[in-house]
Residue, then its C-alpha position, 0 to 999 in steps of 0.5 A: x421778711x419771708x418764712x425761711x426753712x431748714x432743707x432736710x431730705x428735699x423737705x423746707x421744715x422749720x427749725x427745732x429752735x430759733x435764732x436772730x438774725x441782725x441787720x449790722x447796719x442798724x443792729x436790729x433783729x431782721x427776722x429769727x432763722x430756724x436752727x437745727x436741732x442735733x437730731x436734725x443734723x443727723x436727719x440731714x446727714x442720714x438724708x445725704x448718706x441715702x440720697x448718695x447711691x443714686x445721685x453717684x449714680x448718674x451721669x455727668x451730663x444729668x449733674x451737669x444739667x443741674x448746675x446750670x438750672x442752678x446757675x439760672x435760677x440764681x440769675x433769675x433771682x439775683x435782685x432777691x439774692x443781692x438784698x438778702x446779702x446786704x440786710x445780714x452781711x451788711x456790703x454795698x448793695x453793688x458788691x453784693x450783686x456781683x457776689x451774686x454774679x460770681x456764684x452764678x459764674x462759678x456753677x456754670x463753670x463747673x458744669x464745662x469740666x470733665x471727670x477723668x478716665x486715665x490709662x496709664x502705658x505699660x507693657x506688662x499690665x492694663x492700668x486705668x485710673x477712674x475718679x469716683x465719687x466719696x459719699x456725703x460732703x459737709x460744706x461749711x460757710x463763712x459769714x463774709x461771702x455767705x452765697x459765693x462761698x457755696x460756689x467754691x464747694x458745691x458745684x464741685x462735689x454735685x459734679x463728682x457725684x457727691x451729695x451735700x450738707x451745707x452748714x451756714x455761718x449764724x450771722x448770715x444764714x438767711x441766703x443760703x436758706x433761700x438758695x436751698x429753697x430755690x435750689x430745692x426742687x433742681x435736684x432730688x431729696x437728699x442730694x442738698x441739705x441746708x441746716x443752721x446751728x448758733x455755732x454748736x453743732x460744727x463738732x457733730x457734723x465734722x464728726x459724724x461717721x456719714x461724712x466723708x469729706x469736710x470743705x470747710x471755709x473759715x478761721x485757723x483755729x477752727x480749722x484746726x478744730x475741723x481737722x481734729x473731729x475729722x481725724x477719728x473717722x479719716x475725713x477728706x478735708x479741704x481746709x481754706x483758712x486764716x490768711x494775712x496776706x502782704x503787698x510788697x511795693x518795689x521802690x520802682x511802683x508809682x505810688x498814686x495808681x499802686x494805692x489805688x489798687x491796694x487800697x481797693x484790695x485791702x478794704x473791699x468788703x470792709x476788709x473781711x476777705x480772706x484774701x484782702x491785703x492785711x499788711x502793706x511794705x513799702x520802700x522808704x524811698x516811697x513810703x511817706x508818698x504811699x501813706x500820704x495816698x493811701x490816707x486820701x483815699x480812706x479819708x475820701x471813703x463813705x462809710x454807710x448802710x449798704x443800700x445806700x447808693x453813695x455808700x463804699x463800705x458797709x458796717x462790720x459784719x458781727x458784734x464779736x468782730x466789731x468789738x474785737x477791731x476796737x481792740x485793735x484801733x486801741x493797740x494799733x494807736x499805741x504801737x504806731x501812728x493812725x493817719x487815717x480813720x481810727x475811730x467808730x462811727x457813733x450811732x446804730x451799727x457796727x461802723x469803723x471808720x477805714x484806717x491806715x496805721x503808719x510807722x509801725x512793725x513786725x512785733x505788734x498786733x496789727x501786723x502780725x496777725x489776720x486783722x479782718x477789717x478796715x485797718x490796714x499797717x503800712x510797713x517801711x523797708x530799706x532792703x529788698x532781701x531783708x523785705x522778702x525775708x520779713x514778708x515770709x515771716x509768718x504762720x499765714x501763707x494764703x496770698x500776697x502780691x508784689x507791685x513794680x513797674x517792672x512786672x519780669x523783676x516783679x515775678x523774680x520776687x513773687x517767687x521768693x514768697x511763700x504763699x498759696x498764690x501771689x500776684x503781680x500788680x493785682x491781688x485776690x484775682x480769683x477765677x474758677x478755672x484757676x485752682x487756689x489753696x493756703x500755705x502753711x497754716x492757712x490751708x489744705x488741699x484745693x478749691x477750684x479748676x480741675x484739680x478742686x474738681x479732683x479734691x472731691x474724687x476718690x481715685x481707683x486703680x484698675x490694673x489687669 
């Protein structure tokens, strides 16, 4: 595969060090990444700082301009991209390229929005409430979407007028270096930087005195982490965390078309998707039916290497999560009935078979906590109230959905649920023109729309 580059200063300059990046498909090194020394963090850091007076400085058409040159060169590059995504993160080629589609949608998007100059009415004083730039953004990248999740941060903070360190996942950095190398010559030195870690330089950056706002996109825990290094220096923080999002199916739904929906929602990307149906609650008027269709479906599901063209889910991303998700099968055989799946795939790669757990309930592994894979808990409930109160039941809040026929009962109930976004008969619809952001301890703060926008401002009052 080509050299990849750390891009430091508007310079692609090898790692101090190396590490290797594995095709989950076939558990082979594809190639060995650069990874950044702590004294190159810093260089990236230093190489924000000094890029950000100028960059702050011009005007937002000229940022504009950038993000849709950036937007382009991602489309031009998109069948490049695409592959790059599939050999490290391990996803249908198909979804791949439409994660390359969505990140170039994303930065054209931002390049519509506007920064707001408010004046505020009063008799006794002129107000005027500008929204101006932090300083340097640290972005740090999750392994299951390793190019869109650079859309949900950097066309926001270019437009603001921040500038940017990106900080990859080690699994899957090899997309985000060759954006940045694409990328590299849109935009002046300093204003993007791109370094890889092996997941010990996160401390250091979300630390570091230079930054002034940290997006990060990950775990809870480290998230919390995140939110401790950034306390001593009083960081910015957009935090998008852990979710263990539910689907409470109404005794109304029809069990087929729901299924296949849900289905689609809990197991699109081998279920590593912050945002994928984690748990399933189902009226027992309906339950034997729902189980019976949802097990079809996984039963009917291709499990391979992403660039075969039959192929509906790849393998999990990383050894660490494939080990951790055999953990899983074992508890989830043992506190409830697997109708589904429940085995690995023998052979090279990180490959599960798509499970459905039946009989099962609150109180155990798999339904209580963020599982991030193909292992889907159905849940059975004879009362709607008692459902909702269940439902809520738990440290997560980031998505859930409600699904019935009858969609203005449907939204009686979303609104009964505590989450960042519920949806009616769809879930994890994201658009970047609707903002989206955790409950509890799955987030802080917003990505996306006017207000992610806002999220990389620093409001000043002029009052005279």
């Amino acid at each position: 595969m080509n050299d990849y580059n750390l891009l430091i200063d508007g310079k692609l300059v090898p790692g101090a060090l190396t590490l290797p990046v594995i095709n989950p498909a076939t558990e082979e090194v594809v190639t060995h990444a650069p990874r950044a020394s702590r004294g190159q963090l810093d260089e990236a850091v230093n190489a924000a700082a000094e890029a950000f007076p100028a960059w702050a400085q011009t005007s937002v058409d000229e940022r504009r301009d950038a993000l849709t040159a950036i937007a382009k060169v991602v489309t031009d590059n998109s069948d490049e991209l695409a592959e790059l995504i599939t050999v490290e993160q391990g996803k249908p080629l198909r979804e791949a390229r439409r994660e390359v589609g969505g990140t170039a949608a994303f930065f054209r998007y931002a390049a519509t929005l506007e920064i707001p100059e408010t004046t505020i009415a009063d008799p006794d004083r002129d107000v005027v409430v500008e929204q101006l730039p932090l300083g340097p953004v640290a972005a740090i990248i999750p392994w299951n979407f390793p190019l869109f999740t650079i859309a949900f941060k950097l066309p926001w903070a270019l437009l603001a007028g921040n500038t940017v360190v990106v900080k990859p996942a080690p699994t899957t950095p090899l997309t985000t270096l060759r954006f940045g190398e694409l990328v590299a010559p849109l935009l002046p030195a300093g204003v993007l930087n791109i370094i890889v870690d092996d997941n010990d330089l996160g401390d250091a950056l979300t630390s570091h005195p230079a930054i002034r706002k940290v997006s990060f996109t990950g775990s809870t825990q480290t998230g919390a982490r995140v939110m401790a290094g950034a306390s001593a220096t009083v960081k910015r923080l957009t935090l998008e965390l852990g979710g263990n999002d539910c689907a409470l199916v109404l005794p109304d739904a029809d069990p087929e078309p729901v299924a296949d929906s849900i289905f689609r929602a809990a197991f699109t990307n081998n279920g590593q998707v912050c945002l994928a149906i984690k748990r399933v609650y189902v009226h027992r008027a309906n339950y034997d039916a729902f189980v019976a269709a949802l097990a079809t479906r996984a039963e009917a599901s291709v499990v391979g290497d992403g660039h075969q063209e039959t192929t509906d889910l790849g393998p999990v991303q990383n050894a660490k999560q494939y080990q951790k998700l055999l953990g899983l099968l074992e508890s989830a055989a043992r506190d409830g009935r697997i109708v589904a799946g429940g085995t690995a795939i023998d052979g090279p790669g990180y490959f599960l078979r798509p499970t459905i757990v039946a009989d099962i309930a609150e109180g155990t592994e798999i339904v209580d906590d963020e599982q991030f894979g193909p292992i889907l808990p159905v849940v059975v409930y004879d009362d709607l109230d008692d459902a909702v109160k269940r439902v809520n039941n738990t440290t997560f809040g980031l998505g859930a959905s409600v699904w019935s026929s009858d969609v203005t009962r449907a939204r009686e109930v979303a609104r009964r649920i505590d989450a960042g976004t519920v949806w009616v008969n769809k879930h994890a619809d994201l658009a970047p023109h609707v903002p989206f952001g955790g409950a509890k301890l799955s987030g802080v703060g917003v990505e996306f729309g006017q207000q992610g926008l806002l999220e990389f401002t620093q409001r000043r009052v002029i009052s005279s």
